[in-house]
N, CA and C of each residue as an Amber inpcrd file, in Angstrom:
protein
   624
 230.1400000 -24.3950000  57.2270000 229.9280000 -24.8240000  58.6060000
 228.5080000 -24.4790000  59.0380000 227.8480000 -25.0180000  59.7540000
 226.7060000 -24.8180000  60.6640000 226.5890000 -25.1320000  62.0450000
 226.1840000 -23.5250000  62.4850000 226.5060000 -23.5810000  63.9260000
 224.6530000 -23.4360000  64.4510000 224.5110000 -24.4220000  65.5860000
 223.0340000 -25.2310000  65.9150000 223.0090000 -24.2150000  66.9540000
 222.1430000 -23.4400000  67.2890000 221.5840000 -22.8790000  68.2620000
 221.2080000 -20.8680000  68.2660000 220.2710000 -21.1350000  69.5210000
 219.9470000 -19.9130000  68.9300000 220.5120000 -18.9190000  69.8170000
 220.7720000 -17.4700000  69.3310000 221.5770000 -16.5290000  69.9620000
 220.9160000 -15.8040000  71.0360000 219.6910000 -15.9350000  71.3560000
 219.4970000 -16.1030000  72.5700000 219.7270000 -17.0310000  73.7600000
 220.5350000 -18.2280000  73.4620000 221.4590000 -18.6900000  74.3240000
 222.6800000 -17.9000000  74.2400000 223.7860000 -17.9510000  75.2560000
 224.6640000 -16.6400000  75.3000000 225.9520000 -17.7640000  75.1940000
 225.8810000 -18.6680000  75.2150000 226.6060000 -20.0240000  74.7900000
 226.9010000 -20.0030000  73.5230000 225.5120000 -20.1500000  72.8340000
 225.6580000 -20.0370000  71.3090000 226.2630000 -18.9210000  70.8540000
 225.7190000 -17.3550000  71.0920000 225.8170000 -16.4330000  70.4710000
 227.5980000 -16.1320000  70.9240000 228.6190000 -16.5580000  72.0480000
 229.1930000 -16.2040000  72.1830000 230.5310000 -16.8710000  71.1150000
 229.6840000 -18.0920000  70.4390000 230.8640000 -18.8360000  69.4220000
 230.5600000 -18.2260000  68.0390000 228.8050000 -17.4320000  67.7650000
 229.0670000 -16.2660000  66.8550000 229.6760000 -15.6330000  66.4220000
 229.7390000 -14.6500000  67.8830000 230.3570000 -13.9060000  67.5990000
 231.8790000 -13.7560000  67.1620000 232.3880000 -14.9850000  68.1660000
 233.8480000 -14.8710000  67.8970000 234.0620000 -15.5260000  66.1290000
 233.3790000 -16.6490000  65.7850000 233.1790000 -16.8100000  64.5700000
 233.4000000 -15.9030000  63.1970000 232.2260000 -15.0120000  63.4090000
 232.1600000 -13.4880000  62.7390000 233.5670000 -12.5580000  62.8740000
 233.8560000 -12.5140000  63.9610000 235.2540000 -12.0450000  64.4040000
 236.1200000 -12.2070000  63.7740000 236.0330000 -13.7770000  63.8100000
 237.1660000 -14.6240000  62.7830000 237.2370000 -14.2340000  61.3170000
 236.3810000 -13.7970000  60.8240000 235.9370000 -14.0480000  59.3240000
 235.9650000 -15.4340000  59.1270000 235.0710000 -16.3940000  59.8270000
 234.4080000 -17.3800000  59.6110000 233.2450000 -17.5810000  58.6800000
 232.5700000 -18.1470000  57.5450000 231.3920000 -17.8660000  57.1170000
 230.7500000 -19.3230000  57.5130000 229.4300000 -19.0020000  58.4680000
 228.8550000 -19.9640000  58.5370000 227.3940000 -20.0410000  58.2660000
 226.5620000 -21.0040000  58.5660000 224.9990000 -21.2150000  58.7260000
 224.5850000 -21.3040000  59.8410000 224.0250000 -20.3220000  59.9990000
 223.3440000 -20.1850000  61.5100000 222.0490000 -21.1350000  61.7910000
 221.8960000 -21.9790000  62.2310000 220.9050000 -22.9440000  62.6350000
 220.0930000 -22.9480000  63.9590000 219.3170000 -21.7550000  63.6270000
 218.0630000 -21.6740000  65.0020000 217.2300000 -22.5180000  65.8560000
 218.4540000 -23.4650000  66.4070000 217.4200000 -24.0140000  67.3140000
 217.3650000 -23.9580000  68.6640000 215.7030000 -24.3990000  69.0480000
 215.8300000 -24.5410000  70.8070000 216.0040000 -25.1850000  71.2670000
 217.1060000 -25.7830000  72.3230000 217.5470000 -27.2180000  72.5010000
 216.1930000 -27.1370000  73.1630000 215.2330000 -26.7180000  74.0050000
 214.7060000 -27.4750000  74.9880000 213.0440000 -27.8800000  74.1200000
 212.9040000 -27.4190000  73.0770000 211.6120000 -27.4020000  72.1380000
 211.8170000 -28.7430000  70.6900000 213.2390000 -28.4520000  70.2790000
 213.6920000 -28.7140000  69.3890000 214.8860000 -30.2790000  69.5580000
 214.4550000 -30.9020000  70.6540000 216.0570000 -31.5710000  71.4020000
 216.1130000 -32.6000000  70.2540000 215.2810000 -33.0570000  69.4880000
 215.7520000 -34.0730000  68.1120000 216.4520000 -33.5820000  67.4480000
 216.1800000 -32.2440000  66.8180000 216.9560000 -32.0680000  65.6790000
 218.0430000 -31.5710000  66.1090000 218.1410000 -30.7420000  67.3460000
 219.6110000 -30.8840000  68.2580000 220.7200000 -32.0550000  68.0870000
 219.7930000 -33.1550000  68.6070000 220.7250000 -34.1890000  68.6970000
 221.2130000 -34.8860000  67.3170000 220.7390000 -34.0960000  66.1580000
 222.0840000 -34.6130000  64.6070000 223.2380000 -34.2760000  64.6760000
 223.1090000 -32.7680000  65.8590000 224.3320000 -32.1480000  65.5760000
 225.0410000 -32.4500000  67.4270000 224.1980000 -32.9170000  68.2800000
 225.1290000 -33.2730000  69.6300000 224.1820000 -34.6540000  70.4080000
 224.5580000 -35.0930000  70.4410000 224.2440000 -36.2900000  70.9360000
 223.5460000 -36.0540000  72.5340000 223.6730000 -35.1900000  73.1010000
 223.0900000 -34.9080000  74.5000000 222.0550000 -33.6570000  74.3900000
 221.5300000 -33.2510000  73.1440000 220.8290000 -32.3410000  73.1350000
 221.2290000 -31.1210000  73.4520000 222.1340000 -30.5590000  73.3060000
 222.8160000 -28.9170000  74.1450000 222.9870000 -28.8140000  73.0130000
 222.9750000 -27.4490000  72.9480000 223.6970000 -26.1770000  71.9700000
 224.8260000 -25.2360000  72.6930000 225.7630000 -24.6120000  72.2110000
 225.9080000 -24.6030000  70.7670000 226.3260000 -26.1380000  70.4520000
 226.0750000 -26.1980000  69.2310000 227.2820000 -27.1330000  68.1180000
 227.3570000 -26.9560000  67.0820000 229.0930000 -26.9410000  67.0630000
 229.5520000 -26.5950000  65.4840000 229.3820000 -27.7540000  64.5840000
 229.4620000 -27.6170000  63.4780000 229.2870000 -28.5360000  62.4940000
 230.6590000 -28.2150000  61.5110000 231.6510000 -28.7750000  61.1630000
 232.8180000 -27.9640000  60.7480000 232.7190000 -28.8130000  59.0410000
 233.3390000 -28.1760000  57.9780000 232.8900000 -28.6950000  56.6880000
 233.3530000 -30.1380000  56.3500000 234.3350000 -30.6850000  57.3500000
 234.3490000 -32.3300000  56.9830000 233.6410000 -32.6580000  57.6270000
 232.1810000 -32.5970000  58.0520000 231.2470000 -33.2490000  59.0160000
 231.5710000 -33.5110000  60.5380000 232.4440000 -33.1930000  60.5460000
 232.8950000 -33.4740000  62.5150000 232.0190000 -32.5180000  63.1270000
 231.4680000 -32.6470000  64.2480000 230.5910000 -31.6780000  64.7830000
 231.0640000 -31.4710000  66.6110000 231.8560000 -30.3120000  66.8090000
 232.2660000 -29.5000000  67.9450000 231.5610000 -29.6550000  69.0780000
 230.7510000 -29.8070000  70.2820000 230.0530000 -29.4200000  71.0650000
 230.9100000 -28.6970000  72.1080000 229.6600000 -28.1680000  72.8290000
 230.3750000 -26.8570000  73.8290000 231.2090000 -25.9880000  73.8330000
 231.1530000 -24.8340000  74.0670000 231.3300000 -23.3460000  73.1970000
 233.0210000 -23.7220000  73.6400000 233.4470000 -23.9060000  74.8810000
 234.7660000 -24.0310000  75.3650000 235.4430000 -24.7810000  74.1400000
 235.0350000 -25.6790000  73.8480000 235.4240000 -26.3010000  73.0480000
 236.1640000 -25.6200000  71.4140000 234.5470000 -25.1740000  70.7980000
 234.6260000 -24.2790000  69.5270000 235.2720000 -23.4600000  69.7860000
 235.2460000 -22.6150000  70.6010000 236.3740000 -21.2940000  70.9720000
 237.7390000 -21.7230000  70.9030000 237.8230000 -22.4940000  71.2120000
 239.5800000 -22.9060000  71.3820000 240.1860000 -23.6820000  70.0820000
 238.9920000 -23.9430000  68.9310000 239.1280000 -24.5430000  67.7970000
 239.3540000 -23.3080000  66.7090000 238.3620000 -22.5770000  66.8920000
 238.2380000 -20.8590000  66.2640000 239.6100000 -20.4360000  66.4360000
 240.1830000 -19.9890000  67.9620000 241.2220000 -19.2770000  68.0810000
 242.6940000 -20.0930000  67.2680000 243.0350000 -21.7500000  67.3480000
 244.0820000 -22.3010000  66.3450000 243.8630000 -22.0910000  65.4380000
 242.3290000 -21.9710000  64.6630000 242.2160000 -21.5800000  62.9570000
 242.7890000 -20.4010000  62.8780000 242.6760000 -19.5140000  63.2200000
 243.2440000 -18.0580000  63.2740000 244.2480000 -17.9000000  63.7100000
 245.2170000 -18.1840000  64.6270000 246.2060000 -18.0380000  64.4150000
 246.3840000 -16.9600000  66.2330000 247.8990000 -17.2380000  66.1180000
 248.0440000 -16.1620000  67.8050000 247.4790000 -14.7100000  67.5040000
 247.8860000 -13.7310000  66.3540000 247.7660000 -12.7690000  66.3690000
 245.9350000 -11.9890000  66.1020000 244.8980000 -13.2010000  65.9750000
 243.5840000 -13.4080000  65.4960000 243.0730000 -13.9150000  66.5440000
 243.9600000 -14.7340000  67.6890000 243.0110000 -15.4570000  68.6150000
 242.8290000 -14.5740000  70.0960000 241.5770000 -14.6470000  70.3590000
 240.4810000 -14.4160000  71.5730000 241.0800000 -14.6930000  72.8090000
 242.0420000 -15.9090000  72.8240000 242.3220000 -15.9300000  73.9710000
 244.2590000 -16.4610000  73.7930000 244.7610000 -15.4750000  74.9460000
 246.5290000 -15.5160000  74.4850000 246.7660000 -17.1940000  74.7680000
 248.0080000 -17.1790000  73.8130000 248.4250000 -19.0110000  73.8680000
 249.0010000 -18.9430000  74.8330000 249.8250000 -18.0510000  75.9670000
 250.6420000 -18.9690000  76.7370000 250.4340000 -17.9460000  77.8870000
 251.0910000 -18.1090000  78.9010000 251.8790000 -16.7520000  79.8900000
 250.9810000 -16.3870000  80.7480000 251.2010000 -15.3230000  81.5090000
 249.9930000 -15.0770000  82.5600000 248.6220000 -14.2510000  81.7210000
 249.5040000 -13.8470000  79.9160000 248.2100000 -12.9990000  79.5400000
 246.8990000 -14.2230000  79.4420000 247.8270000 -15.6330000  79.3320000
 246.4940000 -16.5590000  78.9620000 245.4830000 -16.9430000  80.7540000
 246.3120000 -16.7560000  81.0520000 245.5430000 -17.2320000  82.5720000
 244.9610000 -16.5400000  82.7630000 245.1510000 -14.7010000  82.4040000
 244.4720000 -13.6380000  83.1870000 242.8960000 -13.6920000  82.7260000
 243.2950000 -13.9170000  80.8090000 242.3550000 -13.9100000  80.1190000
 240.9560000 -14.8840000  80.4020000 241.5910000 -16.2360000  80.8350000
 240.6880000 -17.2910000  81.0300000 240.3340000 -17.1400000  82.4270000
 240.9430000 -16.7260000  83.1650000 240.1610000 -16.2710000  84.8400000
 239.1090000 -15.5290000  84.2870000 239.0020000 -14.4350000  83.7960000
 238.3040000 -13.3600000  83.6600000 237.1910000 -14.1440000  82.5470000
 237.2800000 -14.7860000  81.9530000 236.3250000 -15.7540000  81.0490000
 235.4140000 -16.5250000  81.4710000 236.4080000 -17.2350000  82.6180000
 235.6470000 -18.3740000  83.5110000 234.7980000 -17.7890000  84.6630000
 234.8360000 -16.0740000  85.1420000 234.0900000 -15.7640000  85.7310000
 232.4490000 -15.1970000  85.3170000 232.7270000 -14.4630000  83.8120000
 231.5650000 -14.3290000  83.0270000 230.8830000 -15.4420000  82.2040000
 231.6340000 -16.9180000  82.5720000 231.1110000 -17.9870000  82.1700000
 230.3140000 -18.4680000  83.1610000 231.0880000 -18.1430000  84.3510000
 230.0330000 -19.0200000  85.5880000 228.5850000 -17.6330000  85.8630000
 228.5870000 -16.9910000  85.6300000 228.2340000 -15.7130000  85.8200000
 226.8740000 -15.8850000  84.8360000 226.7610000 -16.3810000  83.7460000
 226.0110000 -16.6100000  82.4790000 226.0650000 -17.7180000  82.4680000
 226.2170000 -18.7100000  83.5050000 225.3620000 -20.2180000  83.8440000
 224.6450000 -19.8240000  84.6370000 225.1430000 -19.3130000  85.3520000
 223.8890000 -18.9430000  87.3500000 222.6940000 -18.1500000  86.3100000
 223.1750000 -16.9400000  85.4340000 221.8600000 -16.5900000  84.9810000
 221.1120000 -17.1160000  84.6650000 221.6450000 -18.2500000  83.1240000
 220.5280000 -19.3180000  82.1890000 219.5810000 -20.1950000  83.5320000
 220.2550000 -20.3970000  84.5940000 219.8700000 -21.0740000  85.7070000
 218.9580000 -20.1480000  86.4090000 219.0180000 -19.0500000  86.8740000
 218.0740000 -18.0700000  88.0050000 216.9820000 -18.2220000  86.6570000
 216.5470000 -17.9200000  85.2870000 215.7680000 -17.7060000  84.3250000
 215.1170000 -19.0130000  84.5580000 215.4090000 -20.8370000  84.4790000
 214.5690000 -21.6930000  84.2160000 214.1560000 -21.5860000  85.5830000
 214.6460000 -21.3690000  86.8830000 214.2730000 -21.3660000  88.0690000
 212.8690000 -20.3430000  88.5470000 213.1700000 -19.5270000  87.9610000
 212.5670000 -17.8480000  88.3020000 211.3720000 -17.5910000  86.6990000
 211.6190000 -18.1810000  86.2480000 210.5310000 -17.9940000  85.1890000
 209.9870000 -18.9650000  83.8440000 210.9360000 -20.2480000  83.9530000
 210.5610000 -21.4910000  83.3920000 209.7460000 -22.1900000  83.6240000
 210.0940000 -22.4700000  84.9380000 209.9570000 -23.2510000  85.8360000
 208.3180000 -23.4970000  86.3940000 207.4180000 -24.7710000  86.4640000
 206.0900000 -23.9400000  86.6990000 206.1380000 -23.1570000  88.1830000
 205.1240000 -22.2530000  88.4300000 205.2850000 -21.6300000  89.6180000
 204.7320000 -22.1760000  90.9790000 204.1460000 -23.4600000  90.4980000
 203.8900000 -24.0930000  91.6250000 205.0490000 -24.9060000  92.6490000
 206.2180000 -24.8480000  91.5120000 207.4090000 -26.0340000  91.8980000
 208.5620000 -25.1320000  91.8800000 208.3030000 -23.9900000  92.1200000
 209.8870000 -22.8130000  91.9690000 210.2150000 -23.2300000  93.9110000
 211.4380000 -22.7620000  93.9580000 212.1020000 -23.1730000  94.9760000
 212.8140000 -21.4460000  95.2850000 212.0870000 -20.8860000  96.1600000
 212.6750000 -19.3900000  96.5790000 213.5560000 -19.4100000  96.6180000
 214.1430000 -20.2000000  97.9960000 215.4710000 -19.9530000  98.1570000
 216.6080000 -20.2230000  97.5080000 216.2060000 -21.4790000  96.3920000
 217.2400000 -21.6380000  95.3930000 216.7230000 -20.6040000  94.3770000
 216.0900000 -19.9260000  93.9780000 216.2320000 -18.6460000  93.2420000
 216.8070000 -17.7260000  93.9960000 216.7840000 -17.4940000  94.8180000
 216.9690000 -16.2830000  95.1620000 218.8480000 -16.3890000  95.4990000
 219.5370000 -17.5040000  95.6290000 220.6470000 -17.9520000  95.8730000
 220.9410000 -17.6970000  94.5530000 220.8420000 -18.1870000  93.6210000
 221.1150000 -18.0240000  91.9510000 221.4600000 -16.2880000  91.5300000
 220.2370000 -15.7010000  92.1310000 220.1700000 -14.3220000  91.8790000
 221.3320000 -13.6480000  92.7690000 221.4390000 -14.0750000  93.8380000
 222.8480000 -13.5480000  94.2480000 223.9280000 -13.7800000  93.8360000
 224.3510000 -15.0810000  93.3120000 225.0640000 -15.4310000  92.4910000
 225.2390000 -14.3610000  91.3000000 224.3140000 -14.2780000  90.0620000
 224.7020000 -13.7100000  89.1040000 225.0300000 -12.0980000  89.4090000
 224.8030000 -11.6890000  90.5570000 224.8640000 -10.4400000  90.9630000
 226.0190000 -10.5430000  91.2770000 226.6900000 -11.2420000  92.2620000
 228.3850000 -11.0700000  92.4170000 229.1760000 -11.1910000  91.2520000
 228.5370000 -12.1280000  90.5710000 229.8150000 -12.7210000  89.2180000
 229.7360000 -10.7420000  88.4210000 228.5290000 -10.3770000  88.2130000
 228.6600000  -9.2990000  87.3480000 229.5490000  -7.8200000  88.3460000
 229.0000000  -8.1640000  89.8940000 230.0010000  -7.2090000  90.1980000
 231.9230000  -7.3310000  90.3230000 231.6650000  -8.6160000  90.6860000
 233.4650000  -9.0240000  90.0670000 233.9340000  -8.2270000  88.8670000
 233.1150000  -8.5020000  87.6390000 233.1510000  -7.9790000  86.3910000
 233.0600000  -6.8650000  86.5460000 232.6240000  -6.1260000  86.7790000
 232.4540000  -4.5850000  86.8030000 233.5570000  -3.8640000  87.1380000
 234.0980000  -3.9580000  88.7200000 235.0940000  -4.3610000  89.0510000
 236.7700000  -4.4470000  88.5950000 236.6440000  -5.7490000  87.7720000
 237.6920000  -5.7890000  86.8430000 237.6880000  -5.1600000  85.8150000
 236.8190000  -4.5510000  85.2980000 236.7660000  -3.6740000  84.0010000
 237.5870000  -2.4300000  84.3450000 236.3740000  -1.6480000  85.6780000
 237.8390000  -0.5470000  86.1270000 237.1220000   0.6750000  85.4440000
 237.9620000   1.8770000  85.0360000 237.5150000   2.3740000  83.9050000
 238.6260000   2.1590000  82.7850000 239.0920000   0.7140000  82.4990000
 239.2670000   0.3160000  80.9330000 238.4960000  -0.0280000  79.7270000
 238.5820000  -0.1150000  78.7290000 237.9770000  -0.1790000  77.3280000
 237.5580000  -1.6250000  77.7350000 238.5390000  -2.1730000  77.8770000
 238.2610000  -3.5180000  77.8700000 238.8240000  -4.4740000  78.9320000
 238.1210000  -5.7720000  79.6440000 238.6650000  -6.2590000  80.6080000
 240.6340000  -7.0810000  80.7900000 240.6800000  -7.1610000  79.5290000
 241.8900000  -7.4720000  79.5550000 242.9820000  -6.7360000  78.5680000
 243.9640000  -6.0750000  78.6960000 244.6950000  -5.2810000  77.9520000
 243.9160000  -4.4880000  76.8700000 244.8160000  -4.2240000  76.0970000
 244.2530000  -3.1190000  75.0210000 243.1370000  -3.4320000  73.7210000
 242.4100000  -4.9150000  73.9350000 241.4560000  -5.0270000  72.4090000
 240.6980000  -6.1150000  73.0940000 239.7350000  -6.2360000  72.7920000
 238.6780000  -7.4270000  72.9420000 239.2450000  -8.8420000  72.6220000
 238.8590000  -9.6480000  74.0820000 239.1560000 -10.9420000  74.3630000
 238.1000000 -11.3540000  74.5360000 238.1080000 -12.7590000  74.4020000
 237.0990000 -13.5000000  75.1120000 236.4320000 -13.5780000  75.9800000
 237.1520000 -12.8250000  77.1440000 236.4740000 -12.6150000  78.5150000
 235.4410000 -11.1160000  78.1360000 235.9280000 -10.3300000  77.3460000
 234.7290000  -9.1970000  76.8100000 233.3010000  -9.9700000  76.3260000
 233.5370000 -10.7350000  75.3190000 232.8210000 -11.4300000  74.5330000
 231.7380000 -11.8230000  75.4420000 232.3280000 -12.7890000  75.9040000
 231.1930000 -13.7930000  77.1800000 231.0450000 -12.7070000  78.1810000
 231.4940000 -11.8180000  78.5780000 230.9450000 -10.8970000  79.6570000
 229.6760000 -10.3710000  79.0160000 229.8220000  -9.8610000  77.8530000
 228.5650000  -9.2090000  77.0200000 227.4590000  -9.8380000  76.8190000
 227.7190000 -11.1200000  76.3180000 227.1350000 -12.0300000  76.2880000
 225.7770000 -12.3130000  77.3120000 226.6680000 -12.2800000  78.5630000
 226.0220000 -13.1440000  80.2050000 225.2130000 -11.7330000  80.4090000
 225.6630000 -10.5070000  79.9590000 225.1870000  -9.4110000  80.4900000
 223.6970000  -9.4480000  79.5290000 224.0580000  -9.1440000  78.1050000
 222.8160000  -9.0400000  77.5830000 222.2630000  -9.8250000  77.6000000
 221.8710000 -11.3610000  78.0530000 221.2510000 -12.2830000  77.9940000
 219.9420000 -11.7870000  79.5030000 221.0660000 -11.0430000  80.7030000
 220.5680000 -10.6770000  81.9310000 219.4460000  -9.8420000  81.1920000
 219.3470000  -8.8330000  80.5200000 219.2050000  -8.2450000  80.1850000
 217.1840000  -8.3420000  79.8180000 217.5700000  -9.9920000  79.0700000
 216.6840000 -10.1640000  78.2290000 215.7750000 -11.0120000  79.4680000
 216.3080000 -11.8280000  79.8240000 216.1550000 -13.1150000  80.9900000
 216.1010000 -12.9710000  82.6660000 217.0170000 -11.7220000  82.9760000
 216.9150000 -11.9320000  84.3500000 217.0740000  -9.9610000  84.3920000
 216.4900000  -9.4210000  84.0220000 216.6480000  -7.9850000  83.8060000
 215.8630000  -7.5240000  85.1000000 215.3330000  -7.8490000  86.2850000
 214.5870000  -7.4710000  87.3120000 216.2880000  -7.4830000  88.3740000
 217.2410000  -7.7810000  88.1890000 218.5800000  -7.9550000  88.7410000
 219.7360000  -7.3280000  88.5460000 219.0370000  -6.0550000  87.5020000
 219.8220000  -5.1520000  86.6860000 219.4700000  -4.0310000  87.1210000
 218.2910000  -3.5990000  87.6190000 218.2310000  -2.1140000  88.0430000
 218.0220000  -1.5080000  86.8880000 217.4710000  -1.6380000  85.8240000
 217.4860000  -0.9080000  84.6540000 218.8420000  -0.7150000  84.2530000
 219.6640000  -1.8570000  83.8930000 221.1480000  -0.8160000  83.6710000
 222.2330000  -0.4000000  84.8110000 221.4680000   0.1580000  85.5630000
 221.9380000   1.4530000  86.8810000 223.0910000   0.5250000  88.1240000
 222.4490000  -0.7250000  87.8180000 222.6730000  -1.4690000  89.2600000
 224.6790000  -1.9750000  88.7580000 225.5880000  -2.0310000  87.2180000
 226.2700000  -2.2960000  87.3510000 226.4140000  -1.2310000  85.9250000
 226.7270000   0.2520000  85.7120000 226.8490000   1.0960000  84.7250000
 228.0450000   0.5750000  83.9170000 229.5960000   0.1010000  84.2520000
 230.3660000  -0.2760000  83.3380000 230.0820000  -1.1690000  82.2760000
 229.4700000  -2.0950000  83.1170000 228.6070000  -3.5440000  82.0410000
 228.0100000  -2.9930000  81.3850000 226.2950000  -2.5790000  81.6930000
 226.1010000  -1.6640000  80.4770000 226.2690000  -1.1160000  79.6210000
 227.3810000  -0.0180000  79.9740000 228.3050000   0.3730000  79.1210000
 229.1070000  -0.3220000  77.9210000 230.0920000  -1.0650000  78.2510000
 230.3270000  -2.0920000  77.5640000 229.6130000  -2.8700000  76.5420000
 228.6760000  -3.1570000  76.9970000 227.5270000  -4.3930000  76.0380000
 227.0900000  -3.2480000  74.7850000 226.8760000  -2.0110000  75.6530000
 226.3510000  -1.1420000  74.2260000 226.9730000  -0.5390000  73.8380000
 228.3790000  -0.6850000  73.7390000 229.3100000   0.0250000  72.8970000
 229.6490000  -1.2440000  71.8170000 229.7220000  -2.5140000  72.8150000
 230.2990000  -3.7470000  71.5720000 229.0980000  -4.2300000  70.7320000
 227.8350000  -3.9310000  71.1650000 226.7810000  -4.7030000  70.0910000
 226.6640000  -3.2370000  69.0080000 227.2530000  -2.2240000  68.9980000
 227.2160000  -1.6660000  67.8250000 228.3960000  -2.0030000  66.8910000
 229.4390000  -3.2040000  67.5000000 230.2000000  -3.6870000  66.8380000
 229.6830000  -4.8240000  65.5290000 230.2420000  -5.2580000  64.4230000
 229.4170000  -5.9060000  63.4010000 229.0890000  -7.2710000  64.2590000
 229.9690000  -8.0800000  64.7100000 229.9800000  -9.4090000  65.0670000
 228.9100000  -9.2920000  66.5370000 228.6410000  -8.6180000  67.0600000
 227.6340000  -8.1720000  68.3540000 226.1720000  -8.0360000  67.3050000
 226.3740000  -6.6610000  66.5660000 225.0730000  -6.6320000  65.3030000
 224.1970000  -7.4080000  65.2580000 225.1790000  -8.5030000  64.4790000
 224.9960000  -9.3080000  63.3520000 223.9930000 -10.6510000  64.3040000
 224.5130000 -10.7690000  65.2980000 223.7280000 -11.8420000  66.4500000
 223.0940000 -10.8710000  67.7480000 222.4570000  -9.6820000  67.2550000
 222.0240000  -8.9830000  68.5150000 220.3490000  -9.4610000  68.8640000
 220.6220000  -9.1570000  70.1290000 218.8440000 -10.2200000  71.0420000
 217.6260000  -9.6090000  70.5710000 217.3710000  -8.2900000  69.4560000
 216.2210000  -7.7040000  69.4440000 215.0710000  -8.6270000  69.1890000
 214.9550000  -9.5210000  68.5730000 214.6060000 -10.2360000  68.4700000
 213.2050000 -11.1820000  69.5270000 214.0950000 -11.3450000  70.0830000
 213.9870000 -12.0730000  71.9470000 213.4910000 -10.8640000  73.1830000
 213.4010000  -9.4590000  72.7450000 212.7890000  -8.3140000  73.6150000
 211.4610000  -7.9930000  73.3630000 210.9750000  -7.3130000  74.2860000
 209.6310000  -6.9370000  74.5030000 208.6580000  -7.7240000  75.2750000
């Protein structure tokens, strides 16, 4: 399989990881959709990343997507997110908030530092930035002092929380307080990127 994008998108890195998780073996394919949008588009027709590439040539787009393809390969007792019941709703609330949470970011970043600075729009940055600030205090929040946001082992909603967090990290880190401004998150992100599948796709890379 070859999965198109680079893990400094938190999109991409979050179908990594669960990938790796899986004991998936794939080819990691570094690209930038916004540098790179041709050779993007072999593997998605609208230029976005991630996209999977699966070994009969069918090719996945959007992580929602791959995630929910990952978790049937594996099976209930392997998958990220529960098949049925309120554990699946709780799980995907709590998913869909560190999903919207790690859009407003990728968004406050092209707004707040893409963007040229002659054509930035304050108040829609600065709306964005409040945004990713509530979604992470929701998260914080729901974490509590548990291991993890949903029952006893890492779900999906961990995954993409880590994800949206370390991406903040890298991208919108003036909204973080050094860390200080949401300590559970923190916490969290650097307990799971000493995990292999966190490791193995970690942002050092993309710092400094």
């Amino acid at each position: 399989m070859i999965l198109a994008g680079r893990n400094l998108s938190p999109f991409t890195r979050r179908c990594a990881i669960s990938l790796i998780h899986a004991g998936m073996s794939y080819e990691a394919l570094e690209l930038n959709a916004a540098q790179e949008m041709d050779k993007v588009q072999q593997y998605n027709r609208l230029g976005r990343v991630p996209a999977l590439q699966l070994d009969d040539g069918t090719c996945l787009v959007d992580s929602w997507a791959i995630l929910d393809w990952i978790d049937q390969q594996v099976g209930p007792d392997k998958a990220l997110v529960p098949g049925s019941g309120d554990e699946r709703r709780d799980v995907l609330r709590l998913t869909a908030y560190a999903m919207g949470t790690m859009e407003k970011a990728v968004a406050y970043f092209y707004e707040t530092g893409l963007r040229p600075e002659d054509k930035r729009w304050k108040d829609w940055g600065d709306r964005l930035g409040s945004q990713v600030v509530d979604g992470f205090a929701f998260l914080e929040d729901a974490l509590g002092t548990r291991d993890w946001l949903h029952g006893d082992r890492m779900t999906q909603a961990d995954i993409t929380t880590v994800c949206a967090y370390d991406f903040a990290t890298v991208r919108a880190a003036d909204l973080l307080d050094g860390g200080k401004r949401f300590p559970k998150l923190a916490a969290l992100t650097e307990r799971c990127n000493q995990l292999e599948p966190f490791a193995k796709t970690n942002l050092d890379p993309y710092r400094g």
